[in-house]
C-alpha positions as CSV (number, residue, x, y, z in Angstrom):
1,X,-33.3,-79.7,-16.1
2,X,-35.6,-77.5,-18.3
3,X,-34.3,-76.0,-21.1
4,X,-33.8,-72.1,-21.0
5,X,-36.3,-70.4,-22.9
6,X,-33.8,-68.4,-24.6
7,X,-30.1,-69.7,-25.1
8,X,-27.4,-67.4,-27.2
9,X,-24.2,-69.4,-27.4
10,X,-21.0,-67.6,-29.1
11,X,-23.6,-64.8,-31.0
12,X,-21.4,-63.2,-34.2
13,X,-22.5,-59.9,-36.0
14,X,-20.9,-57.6,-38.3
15,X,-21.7,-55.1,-40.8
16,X,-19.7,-53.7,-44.0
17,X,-19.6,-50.4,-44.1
18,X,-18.2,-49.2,-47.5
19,X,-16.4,-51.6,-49.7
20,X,-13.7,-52.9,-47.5
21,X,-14.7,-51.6,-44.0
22,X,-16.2,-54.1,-41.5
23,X,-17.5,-53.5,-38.2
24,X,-18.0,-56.6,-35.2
25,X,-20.9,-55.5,-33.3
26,X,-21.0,-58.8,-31.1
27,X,-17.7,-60.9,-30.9
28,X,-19.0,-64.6,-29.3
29,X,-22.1,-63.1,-27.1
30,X,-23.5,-65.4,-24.7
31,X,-26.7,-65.7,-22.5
32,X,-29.1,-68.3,-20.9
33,X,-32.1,-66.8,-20.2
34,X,-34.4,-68.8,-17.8
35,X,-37.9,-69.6,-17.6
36,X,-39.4,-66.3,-15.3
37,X,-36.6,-64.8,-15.6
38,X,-36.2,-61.1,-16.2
39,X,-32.1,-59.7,-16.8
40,X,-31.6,-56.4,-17.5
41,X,-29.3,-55.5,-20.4
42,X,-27.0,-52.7,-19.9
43,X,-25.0,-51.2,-22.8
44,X,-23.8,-47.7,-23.9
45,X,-25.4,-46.4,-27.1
46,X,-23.8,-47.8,-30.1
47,X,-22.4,-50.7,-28.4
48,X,-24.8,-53.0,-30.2
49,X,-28.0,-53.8,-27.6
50,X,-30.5,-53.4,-30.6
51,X,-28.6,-55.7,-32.8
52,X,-28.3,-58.3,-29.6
53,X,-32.0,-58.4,-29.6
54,X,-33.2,-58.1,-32.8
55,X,-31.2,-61.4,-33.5
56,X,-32.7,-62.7,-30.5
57,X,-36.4,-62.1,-31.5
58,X,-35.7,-63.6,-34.8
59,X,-35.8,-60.0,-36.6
60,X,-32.2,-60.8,-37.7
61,X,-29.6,-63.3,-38.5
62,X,-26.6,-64.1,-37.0
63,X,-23.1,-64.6,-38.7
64,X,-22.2,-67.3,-36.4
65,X,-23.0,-68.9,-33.4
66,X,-26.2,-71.0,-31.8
67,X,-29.6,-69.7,-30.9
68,X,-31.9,-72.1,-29.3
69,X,-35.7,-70.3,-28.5
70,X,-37.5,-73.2,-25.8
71,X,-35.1,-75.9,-26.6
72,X,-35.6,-75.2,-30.4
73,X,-32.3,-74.4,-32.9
74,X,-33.0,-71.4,-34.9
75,X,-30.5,-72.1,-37.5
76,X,-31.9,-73.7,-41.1
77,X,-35.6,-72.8,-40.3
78,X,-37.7,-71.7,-43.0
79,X,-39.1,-68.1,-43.0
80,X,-42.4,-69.6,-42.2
81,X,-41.0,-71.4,-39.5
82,X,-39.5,-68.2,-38.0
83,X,-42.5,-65.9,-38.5
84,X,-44.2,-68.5,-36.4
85,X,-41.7,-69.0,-33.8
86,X,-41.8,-65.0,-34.2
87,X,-45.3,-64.2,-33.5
88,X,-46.1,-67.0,-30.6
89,X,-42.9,-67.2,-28.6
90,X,-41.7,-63.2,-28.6
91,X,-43.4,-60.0,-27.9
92,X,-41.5,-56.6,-28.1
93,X,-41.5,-53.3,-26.7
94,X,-39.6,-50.4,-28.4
95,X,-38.3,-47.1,-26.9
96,X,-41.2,-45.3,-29.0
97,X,-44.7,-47.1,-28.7
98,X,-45.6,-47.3,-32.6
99,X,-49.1,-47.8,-32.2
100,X,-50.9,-47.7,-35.3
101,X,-52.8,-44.4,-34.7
102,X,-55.8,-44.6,-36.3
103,X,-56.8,-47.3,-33.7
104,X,-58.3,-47.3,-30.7
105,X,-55.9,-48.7,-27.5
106,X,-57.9,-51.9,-27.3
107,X,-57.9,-52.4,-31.1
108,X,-54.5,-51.6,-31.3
109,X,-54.0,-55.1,-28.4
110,X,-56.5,-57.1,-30.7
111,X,-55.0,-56.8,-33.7
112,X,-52.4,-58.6,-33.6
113,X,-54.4,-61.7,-31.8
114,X,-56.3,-61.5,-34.9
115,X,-53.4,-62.0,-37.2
116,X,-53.0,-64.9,-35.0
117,X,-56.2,-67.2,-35.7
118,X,-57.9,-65.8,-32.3
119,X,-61.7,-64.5,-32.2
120,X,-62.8,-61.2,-31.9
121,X,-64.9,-61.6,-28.8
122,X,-61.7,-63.8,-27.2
123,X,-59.2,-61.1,-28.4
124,X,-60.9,-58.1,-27.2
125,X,-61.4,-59.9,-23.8
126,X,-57.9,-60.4,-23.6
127,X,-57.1,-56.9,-24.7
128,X,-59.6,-55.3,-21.7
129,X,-57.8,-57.8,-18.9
130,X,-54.6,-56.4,-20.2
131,X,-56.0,-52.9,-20.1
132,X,-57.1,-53.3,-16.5
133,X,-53.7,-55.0,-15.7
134,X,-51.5,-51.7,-16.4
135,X,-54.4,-49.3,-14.9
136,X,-56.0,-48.2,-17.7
137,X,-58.6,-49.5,-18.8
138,X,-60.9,-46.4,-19.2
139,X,-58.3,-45.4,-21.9
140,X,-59.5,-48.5,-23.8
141,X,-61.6,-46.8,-27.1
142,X,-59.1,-43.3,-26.5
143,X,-56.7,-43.4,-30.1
144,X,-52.9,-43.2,-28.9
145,X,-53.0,-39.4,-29.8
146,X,-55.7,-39.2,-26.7
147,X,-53.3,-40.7,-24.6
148,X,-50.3,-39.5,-22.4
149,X,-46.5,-40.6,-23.5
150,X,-46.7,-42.9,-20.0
151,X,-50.4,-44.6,-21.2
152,X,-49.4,-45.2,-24.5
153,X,-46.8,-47.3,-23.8
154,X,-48.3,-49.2,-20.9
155,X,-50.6,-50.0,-24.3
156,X,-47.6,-50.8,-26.1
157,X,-46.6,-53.2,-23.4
158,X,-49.9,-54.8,-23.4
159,X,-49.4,-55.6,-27.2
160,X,-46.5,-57.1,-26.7
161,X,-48.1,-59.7,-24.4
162,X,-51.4,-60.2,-26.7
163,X,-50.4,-63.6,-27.8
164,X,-49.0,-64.8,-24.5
165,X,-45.8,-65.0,-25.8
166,X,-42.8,-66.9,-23.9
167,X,-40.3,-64.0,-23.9
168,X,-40.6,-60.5,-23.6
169,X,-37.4,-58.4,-25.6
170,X,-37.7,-54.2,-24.7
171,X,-35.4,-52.3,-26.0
172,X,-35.1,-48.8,-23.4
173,X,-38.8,-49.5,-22.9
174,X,-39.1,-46.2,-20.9
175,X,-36.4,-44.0,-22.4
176,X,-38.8,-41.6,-23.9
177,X,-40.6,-40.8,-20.6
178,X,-39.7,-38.2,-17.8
179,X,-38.5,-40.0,-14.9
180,X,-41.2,-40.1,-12.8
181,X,-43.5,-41.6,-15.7
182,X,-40.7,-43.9,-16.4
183,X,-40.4,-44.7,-12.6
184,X,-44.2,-45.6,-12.9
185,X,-44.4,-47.3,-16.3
186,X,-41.6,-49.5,-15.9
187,X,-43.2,-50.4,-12.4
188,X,-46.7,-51.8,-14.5
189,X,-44.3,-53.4,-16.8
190,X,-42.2,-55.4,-13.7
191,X,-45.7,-56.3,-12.4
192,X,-47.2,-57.5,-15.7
193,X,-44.0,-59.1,-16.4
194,X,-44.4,-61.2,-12.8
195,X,-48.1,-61.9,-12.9
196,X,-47.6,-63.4,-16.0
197,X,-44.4,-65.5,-15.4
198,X,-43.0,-64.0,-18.4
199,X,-39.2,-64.4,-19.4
200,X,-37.9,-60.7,-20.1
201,X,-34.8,-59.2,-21.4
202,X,-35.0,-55.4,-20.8
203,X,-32.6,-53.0,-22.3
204,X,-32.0,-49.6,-20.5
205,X,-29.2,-47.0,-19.7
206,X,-30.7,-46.7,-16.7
207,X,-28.8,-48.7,-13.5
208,X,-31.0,-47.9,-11.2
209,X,-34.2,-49.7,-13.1
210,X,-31.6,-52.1,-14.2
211,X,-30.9,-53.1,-10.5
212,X,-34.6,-53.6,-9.9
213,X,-34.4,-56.6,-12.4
214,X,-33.9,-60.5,-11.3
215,X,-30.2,-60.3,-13.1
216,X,-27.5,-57.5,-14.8
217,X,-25.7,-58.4,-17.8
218,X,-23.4,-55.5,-19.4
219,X,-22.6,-55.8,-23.4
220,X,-19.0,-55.0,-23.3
221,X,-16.6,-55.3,-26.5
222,X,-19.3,-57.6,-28.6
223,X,-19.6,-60.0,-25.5
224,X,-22.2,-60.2,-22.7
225,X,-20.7,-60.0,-19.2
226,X,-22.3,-60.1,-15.4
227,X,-22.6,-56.8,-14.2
């Protein structure tokens, strides 16, 4: 049997508040998330979904508790190690797109190949397949302030998959978006997501994209339970 691609096992994570106070935000979380697999993460605001992935995607540290990325222990790596395991195995997409605006939408998808060793000419071929992928590829030299709130997260998305990473971590991907945009937009994502063979753990308050996704898992109390 394969190993999962992303494996949480008893996830701690607190923060002091004050000089005494201390909050548990996730109290022995545990997931297994699969190779092509795509869960949706539901959680109320506050209940600690951002936290969840951020520790996931190596953008924070656990108190306690094993996290394995492709068979691989997290714990003890060096910073160099992580950045690494960062940058090739985990792409994210935020609630707000955070494109760097005074960038073109393909430049904006071929940067970050760049950072990663990869050619121009092979990173702005990548960027245009991506383009085409989500529809828009006419939008590919408009600067995200040319672009609608729905298009400049479909570019968003396409960053996020520049480097072919292994997993996929969105946090409310579509929560800025009216719902038909967000109907639409999360609809390129699911297809991306598939044509690809991505792993993806979404985040959204929303049950009925949440249903549309392979598996539900609800953050209840710190812990991770099926929905």
């Amino acid at each position: 049997m394969n190993d999962p691609v992303l494996e949480l096992n008893n996830i701690h994570k607190a923060y002091n508040v004050g000089k005494s106070n201390e909050i548990a935000i996730l109290k022995g979380a545990n997931l297994r998330l699969e190779a092509g697999e795509v869960v949706a993460l539901v959680a109320p605001s506050g209940a600690g979904k951002s936290t969840l992935l951020h520790i996931a995607g190596l953008l924070d540290f656990a108190d306690a508790g094993d996290q394995r990325i492709k068979g691989e222990s997290v714990a003890g790596l060096s910073d160099r190690r992580r950045t690494q395991m960062r940058r090739n195995d985990v792409g994210f997409i935020y609630q707000f797109h955070h494109l760097l605006p005074e960038f073109t939408a393909l430049e904006n998808i071929v940067l970050p190949q760049l950072v990663n060793g990869v050619t121009q000419k092979a990173a702005e071929a990548r960027g245009a397949e991506l383009l085409k992928r989500v529809g828009i590829e006419d939008r590919a030299h408009h600067r995200p302030a040319e672009l609608s709130g729905g298009e400049q997260q479909r570019v968003a998305f396409c960053r996020a998959l520049a480097n072919n990473p292994s997993i996929l971590l969105a946090d409310e991907p579509t929560g800025n978006l009216d719902p038909n945009t967000s109907d639409r937009v999360f609809g390129a994502l699911m297809e991306l997501v598939q044509e690809t063979g991505l792993s993806a753990l979404i985040a959204t308050h929303n049950l009925e994209l949440a249903a549309r996704m392979g598996r539900q898992v609800r953050l209840e109390n710190g812990v991770l339970v099926p929905l």
